[in-house]
C-alpha positions as CSV (number, residue, x, y, z in Angstrom):
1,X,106.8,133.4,60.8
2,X,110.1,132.9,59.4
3,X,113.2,135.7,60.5
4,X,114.2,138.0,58.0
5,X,116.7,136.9,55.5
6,X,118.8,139.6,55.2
7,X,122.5,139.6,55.1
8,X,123.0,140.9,58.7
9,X,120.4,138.8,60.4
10,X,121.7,135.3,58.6
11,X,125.3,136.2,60.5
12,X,123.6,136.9,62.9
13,X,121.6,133.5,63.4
14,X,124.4,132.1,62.8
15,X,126.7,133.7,64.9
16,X,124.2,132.1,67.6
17,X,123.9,128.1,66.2
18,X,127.6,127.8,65.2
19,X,131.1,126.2,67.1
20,X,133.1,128.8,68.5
21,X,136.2,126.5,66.0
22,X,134.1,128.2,63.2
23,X,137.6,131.5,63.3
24,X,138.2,132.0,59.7
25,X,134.3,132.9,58.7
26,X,133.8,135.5,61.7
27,X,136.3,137.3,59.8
28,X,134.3,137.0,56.9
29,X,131.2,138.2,57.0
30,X,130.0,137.3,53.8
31,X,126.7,135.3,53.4
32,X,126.9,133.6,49.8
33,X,123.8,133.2,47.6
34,X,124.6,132.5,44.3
35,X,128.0,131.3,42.7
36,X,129.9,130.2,39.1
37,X,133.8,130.3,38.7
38,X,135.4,131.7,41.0
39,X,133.0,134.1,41.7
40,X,130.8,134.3,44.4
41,X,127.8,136.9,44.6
42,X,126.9,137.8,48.7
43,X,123.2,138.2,49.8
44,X,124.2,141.9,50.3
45,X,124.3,142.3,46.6
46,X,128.5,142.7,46.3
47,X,130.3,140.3,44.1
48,X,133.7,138.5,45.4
49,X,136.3,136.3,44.4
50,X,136.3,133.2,46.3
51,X,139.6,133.0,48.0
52,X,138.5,129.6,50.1
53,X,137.5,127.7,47.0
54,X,140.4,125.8,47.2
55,X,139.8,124.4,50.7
56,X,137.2,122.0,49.5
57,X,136.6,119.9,46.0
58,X,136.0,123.4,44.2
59,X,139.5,123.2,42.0
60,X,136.9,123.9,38.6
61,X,134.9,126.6,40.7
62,X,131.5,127.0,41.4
63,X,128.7,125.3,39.2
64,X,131.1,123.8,36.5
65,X,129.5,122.7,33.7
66,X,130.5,119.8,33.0
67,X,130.6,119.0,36.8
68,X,126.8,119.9,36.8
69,X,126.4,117.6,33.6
70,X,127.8,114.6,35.8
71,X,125.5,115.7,38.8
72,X,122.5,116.0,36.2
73,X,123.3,112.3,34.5
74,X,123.8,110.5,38.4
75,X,120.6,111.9,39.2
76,X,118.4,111.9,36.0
77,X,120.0,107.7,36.3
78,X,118.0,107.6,39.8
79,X,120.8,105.8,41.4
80,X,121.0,105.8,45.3
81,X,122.6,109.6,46.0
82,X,123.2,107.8,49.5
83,X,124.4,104.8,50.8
84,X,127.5,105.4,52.7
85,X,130.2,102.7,51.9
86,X,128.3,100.1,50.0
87,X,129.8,99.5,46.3
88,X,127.4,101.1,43.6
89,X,128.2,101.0,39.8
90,X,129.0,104.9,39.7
91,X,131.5,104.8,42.3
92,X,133.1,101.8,40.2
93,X,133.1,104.0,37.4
């Protein structure tokens, strides 16, 4: 049977599997399920603005919609998702 999946026992787990490099989210103990903008919603119910959104690609925020548009067209094309350096036509685009 699968653990619980509750906010505390996902840090939890995770406390256990991750790098001890992993700092800046031990002080964070937020466990994100569902995000748009810059607005992220925790598995505890409470709403937050994402402060680390910057630290990644997320400059438009979470779930864009023209950045899932893009996402939806590459995959509805059935192009390879995968195939580390070799040239494909939507990378040359």
């Amino acid at each position: 049977m699968a653990p619980p999946s509750t906010h505390e026992g996902i840090l939890r787990r995770q406390s256990l599997r991750e790098s001890a490099a992993r700092t800046y989210a031990r002080s964070l103990p937020i466990v994100p399920v569902r995000a748009r903008g810059l607005t992220i919603e925790g598995a505890d119910g409470r709403r937050y603005l994402d402060c680390l959104s910057g630290a990644g690609t997320l400059a438009l925020g979470h779930n864009h919609p023209v950045v899932l548009e893009a996402i939806r067209k590459v995959i509805d094309s059935g192009a390879p998702l995968h195939v580390l350096d070799l040239a494909t036509p939507v990378k040359d685009a």
